[in-house]
N, CA, C and O atoms as CSV, one atom per row, in Angstrom:
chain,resi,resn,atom,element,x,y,z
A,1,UNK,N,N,95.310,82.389,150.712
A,1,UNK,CA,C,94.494,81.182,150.572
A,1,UNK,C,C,93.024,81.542,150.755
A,1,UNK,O,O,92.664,82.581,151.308
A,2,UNK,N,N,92.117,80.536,150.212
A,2,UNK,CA,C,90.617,80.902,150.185
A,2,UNK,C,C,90.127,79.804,151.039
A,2,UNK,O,O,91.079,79.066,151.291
A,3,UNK,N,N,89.335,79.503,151.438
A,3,UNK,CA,C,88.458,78.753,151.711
A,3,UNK,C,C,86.829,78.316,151.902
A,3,UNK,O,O,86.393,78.648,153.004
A,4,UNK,N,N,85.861,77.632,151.026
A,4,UNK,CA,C,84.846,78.159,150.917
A,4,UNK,C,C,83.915,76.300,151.641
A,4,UNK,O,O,84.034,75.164,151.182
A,5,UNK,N,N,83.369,76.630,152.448
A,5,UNK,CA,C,82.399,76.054,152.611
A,5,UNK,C,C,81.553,74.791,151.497
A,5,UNK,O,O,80.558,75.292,150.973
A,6,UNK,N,N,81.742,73.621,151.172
A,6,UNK,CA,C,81.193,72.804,150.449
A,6,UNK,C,C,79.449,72.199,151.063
A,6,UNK,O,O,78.251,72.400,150.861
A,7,UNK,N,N,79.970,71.730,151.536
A,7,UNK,CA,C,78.718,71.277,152.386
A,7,UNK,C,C,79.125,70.121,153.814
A,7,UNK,O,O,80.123,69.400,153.829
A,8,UNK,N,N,78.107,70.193,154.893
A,8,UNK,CA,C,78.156,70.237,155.796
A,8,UNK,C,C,76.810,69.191,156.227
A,8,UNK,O,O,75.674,69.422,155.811
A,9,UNK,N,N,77.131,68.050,157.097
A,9,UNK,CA,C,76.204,67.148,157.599
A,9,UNK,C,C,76.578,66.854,159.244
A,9,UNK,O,O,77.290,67.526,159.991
A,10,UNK,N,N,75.819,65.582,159.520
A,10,UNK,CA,C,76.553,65.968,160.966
A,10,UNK,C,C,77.516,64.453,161.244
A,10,UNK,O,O,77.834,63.877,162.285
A,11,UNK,N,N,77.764,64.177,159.901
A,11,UNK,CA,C,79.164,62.963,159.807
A,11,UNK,C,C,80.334,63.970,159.453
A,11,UNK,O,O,81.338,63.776,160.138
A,12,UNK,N,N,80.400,64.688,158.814
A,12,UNK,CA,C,81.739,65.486,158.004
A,12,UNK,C,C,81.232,66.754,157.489
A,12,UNK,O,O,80.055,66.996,157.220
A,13,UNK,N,N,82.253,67.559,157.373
A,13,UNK,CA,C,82.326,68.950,156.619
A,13,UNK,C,C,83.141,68.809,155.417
A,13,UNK,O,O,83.826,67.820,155.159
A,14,UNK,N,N,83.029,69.831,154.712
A,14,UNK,CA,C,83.789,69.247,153.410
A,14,UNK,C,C,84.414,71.121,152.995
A,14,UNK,O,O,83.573,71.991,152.767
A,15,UNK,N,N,85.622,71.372,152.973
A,15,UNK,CA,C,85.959,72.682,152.277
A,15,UNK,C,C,86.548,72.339,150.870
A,15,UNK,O,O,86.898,71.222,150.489
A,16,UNK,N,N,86.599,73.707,150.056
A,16,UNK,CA,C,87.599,73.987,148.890
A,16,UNK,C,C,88.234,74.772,149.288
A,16,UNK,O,O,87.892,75.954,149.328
A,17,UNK,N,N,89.620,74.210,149.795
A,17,UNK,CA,C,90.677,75.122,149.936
A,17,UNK,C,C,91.451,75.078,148.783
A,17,UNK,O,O,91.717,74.040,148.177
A,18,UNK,N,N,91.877,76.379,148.423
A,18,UNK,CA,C,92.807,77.116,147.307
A,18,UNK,C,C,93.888,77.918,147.832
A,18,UNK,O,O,93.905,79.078,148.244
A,19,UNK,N,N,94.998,76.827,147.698
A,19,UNK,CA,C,96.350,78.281,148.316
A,19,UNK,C,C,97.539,78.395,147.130
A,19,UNK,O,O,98.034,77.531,146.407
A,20,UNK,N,N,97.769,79.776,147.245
A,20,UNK,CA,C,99.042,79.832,146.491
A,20,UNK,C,C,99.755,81.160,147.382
A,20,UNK,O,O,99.681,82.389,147.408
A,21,UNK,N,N,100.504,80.026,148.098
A,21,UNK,CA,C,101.582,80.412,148.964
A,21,UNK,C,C,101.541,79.953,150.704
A,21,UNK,O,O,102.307,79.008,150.897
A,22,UNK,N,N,101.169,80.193,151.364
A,22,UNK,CA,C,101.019,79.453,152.169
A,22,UNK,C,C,99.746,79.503,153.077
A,22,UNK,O,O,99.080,80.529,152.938
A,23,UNK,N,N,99.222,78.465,154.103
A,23,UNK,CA,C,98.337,78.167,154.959
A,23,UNK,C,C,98.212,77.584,156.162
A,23,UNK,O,O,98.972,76.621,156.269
A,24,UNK,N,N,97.441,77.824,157.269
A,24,UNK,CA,C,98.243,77.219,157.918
A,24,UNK,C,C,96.960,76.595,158.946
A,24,UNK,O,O,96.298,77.586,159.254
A,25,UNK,N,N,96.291,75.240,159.654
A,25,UNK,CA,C,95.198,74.867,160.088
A,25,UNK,C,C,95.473,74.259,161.689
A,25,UNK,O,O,96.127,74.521,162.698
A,26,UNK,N,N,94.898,73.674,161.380
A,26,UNK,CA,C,94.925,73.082,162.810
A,26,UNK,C,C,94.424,71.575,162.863
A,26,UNK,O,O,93.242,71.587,162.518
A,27,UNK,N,N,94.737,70.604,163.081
A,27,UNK,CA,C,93.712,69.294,163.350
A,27,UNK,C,C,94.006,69.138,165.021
A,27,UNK,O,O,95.044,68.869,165.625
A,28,UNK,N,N,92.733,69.406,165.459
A,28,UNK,CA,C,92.490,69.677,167.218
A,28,UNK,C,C,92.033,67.823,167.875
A,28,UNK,O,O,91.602,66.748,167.459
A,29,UNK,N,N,92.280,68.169,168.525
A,29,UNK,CA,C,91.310,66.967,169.438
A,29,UNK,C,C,89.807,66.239,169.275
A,29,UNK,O,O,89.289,65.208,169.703
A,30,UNK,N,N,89.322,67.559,168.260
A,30,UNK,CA,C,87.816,66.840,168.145
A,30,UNK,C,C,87.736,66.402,166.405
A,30,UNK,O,O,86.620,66.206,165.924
A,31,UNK,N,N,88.649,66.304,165.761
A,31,UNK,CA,C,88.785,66.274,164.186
A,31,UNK,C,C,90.139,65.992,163.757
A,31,UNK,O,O,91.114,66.604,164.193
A,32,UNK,N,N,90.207,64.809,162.669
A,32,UNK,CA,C,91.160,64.390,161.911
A,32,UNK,C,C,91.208,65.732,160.991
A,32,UNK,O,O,90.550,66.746,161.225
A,33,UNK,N,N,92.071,65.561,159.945
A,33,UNK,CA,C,91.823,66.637,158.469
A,33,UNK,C,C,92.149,66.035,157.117
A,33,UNK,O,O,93.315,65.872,156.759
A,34,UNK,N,N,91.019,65.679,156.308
A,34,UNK,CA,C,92.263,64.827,155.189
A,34,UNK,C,C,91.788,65.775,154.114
A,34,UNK,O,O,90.715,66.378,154.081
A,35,UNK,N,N,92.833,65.803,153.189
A,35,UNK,CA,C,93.028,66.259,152.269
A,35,UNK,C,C,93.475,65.717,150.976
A,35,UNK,O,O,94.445,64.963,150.893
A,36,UNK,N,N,92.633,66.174,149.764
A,36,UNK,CA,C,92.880,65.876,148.535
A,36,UNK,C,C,92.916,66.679,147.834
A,36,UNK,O,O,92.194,67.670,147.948
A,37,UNK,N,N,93.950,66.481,146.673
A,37,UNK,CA,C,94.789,67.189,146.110
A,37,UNK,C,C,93.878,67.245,144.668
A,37,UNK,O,O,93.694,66.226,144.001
A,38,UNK,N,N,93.381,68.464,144.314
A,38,UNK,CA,C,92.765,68.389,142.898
A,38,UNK,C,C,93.435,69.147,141.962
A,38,UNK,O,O,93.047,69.246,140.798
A,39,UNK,N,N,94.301,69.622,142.348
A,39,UNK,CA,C,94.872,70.905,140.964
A,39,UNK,C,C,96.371,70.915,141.066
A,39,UNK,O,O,96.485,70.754,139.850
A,40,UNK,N,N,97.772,70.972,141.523
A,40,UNK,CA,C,99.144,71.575,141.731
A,40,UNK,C,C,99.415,70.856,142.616
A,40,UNK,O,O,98.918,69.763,142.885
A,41,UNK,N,N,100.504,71.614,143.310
A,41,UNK,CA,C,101.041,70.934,144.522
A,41,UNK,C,C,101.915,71.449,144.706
A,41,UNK,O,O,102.611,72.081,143.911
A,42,UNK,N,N,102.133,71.169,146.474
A,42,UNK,CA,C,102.893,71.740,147.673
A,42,UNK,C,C,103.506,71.021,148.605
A,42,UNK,O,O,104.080,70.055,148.103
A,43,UNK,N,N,103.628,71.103,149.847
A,43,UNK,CA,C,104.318,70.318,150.749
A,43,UNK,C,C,103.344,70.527,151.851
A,43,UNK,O,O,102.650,71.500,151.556
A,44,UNK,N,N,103.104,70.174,152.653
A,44,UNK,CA,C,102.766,69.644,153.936
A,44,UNK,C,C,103.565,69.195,154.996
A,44,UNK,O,O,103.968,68.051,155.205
A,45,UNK,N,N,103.849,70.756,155.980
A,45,UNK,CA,C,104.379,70.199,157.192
A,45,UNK,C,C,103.558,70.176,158.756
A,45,UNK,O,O,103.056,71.159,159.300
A,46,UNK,N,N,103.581,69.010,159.196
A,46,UNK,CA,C,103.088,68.502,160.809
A,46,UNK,C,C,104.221,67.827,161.828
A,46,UNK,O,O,105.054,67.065,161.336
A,47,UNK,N,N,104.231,67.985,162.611
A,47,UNK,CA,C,105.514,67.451,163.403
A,47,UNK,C,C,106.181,67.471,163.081
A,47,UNK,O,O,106.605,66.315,163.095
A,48,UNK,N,N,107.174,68.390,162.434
A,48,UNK,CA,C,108.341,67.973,162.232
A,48,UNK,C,C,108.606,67.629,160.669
A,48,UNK,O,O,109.600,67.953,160.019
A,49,UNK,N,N,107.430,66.864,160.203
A,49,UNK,CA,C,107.652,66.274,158.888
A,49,UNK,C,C,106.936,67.237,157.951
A,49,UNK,O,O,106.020,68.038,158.139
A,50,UNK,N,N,107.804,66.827,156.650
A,50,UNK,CA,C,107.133,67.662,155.862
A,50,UNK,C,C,106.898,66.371,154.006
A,50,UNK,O,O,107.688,65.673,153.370
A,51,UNK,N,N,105.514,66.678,153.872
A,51,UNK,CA,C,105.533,65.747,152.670
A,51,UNK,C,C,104.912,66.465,151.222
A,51,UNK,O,O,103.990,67.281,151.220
A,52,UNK,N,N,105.580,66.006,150.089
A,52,UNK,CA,C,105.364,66.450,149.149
A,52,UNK,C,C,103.735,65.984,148.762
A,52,UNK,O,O,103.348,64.913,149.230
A,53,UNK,N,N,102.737,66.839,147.860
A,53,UNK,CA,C,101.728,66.599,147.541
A,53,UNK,C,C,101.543,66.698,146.187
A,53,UNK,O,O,102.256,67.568,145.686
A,54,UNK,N,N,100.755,66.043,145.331
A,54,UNK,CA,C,100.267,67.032,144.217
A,54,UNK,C,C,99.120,66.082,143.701
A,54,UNK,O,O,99.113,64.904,144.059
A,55,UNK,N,N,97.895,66.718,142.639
A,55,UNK,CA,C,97.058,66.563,142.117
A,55,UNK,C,C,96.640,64.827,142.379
A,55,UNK,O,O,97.440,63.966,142.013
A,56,UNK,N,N,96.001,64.642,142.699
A,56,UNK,CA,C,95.473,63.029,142.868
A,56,UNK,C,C,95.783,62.211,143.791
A,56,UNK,O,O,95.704,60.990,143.919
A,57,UNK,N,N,96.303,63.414,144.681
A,57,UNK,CA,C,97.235,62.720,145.996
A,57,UNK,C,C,96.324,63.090,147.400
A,57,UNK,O,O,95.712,64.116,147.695
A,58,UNK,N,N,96.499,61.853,148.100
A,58,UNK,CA,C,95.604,62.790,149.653
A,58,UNK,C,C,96.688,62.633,150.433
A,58,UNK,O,O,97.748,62.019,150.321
A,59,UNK,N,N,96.053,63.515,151.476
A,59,UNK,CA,C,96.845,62.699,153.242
A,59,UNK,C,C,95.910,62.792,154.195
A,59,UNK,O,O,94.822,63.359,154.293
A,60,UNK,N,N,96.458,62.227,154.759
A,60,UNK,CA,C,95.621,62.165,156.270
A,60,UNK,C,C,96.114,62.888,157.481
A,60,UNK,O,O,97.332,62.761,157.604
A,61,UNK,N,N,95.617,63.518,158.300
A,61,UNK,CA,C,96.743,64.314,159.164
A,61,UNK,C,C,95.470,64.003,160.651
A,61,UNK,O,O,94.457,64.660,160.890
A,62,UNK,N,N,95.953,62.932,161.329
A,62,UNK,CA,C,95.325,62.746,162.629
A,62,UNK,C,C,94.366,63.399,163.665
A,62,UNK,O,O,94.052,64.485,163.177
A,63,UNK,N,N,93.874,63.270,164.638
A,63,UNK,CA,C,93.424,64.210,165.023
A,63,UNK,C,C,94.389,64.094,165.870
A,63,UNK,O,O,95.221,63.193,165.976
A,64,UNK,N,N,94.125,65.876,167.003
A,64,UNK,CA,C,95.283,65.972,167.896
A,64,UNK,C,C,96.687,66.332,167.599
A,64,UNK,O,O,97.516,66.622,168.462
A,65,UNK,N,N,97.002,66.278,165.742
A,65,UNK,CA,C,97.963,66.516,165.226
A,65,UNK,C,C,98.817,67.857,165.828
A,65,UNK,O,O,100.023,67.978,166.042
A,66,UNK,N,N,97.848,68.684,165.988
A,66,UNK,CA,C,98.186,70.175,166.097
A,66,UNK,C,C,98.137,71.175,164.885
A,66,UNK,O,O,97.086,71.269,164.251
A,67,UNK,N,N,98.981,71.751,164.620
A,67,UNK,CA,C,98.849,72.797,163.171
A,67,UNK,C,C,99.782,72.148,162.474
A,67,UNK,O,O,100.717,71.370,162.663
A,68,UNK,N,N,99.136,72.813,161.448
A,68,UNK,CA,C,99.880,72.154,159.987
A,68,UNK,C,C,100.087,73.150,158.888
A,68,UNK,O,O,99.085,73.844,158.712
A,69,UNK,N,N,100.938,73.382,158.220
A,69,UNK,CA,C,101.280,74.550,157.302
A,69,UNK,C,C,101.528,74.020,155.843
A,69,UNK,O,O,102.610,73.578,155.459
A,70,UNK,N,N,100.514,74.108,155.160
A,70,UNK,CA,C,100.702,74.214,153.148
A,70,UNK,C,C,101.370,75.186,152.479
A,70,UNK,O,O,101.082,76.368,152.667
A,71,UNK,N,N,102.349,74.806,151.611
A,71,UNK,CA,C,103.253,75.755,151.200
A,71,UNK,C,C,102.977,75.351,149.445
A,71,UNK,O,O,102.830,74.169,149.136
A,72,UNK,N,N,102.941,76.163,148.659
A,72,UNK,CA,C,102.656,76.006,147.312
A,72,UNK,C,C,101.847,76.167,146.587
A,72,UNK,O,O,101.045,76.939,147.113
A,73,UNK,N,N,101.502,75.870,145.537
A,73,UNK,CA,C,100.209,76.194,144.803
A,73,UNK,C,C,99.309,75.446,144.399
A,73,UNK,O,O,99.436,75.027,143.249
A,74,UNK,N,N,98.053,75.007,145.224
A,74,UNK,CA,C,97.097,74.003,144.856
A,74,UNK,C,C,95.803,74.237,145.445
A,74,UNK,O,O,95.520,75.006,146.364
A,75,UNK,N,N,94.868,73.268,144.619
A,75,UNK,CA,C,93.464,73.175,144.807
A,75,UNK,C,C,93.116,71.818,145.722
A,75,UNK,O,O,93.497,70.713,145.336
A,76,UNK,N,N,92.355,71.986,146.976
A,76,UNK,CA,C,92.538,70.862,147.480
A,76,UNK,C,C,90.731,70.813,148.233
A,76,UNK,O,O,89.984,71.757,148.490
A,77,UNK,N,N,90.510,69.254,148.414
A,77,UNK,CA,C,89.165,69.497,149.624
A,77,UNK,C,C,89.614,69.186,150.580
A,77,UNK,O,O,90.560,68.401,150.514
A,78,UNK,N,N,89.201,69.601,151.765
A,78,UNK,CA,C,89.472,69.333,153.007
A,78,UNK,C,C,88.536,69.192,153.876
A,78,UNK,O,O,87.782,70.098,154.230
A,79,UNK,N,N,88.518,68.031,154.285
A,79,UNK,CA,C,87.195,67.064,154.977
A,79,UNK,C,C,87.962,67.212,156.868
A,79,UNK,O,O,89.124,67.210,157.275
A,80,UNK,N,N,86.775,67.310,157.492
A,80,UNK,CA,C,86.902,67.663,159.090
A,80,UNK,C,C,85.649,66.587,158.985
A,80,UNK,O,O,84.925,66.143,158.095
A,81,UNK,N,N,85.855,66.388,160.763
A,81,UNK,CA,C,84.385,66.091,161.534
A,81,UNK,C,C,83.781,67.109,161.549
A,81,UNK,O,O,82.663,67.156,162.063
């Protein structure tokens, strides 16, 4: 997986994450993580659950969630505090 820096204020960060195969993050105590789906698609597992994704699709993954693991092949942004 890649991940490149979009831009950065002091409301939100913004990445282009690109994985094909797997990834794996974190949403901590000080940051939600949402994600949108621009290219393919994968699954998304957090607690336990795991949800299907693809192209035009977001989620939201809480803060405090803990780690979270992307499995598949897609283009996605991924917005933090």
């Amino acid at each position: 997986a890649t991940r490149a820096l979009l831009t950065t204020c002091d409301l939100f960060t913004m990445y282009e994450l690109k994985v094909d195969g797997a990834y794996t993050g974190t949403a901590n105590e000080e940051s939600f993580v949402s994600l949108l789906a621009l290219e393919g698609e994968c699954t998304v597992e957090c607690n336990g659950d795991t949800m299907p994704m693809k192209k035009g699709e977001s989620i939201f993954i809480p803060a405090n969630s803990g780690e979270f693991i992307i499995n598949g092949k897609i283009d996605l942004l991924e917005t933090t505090l």
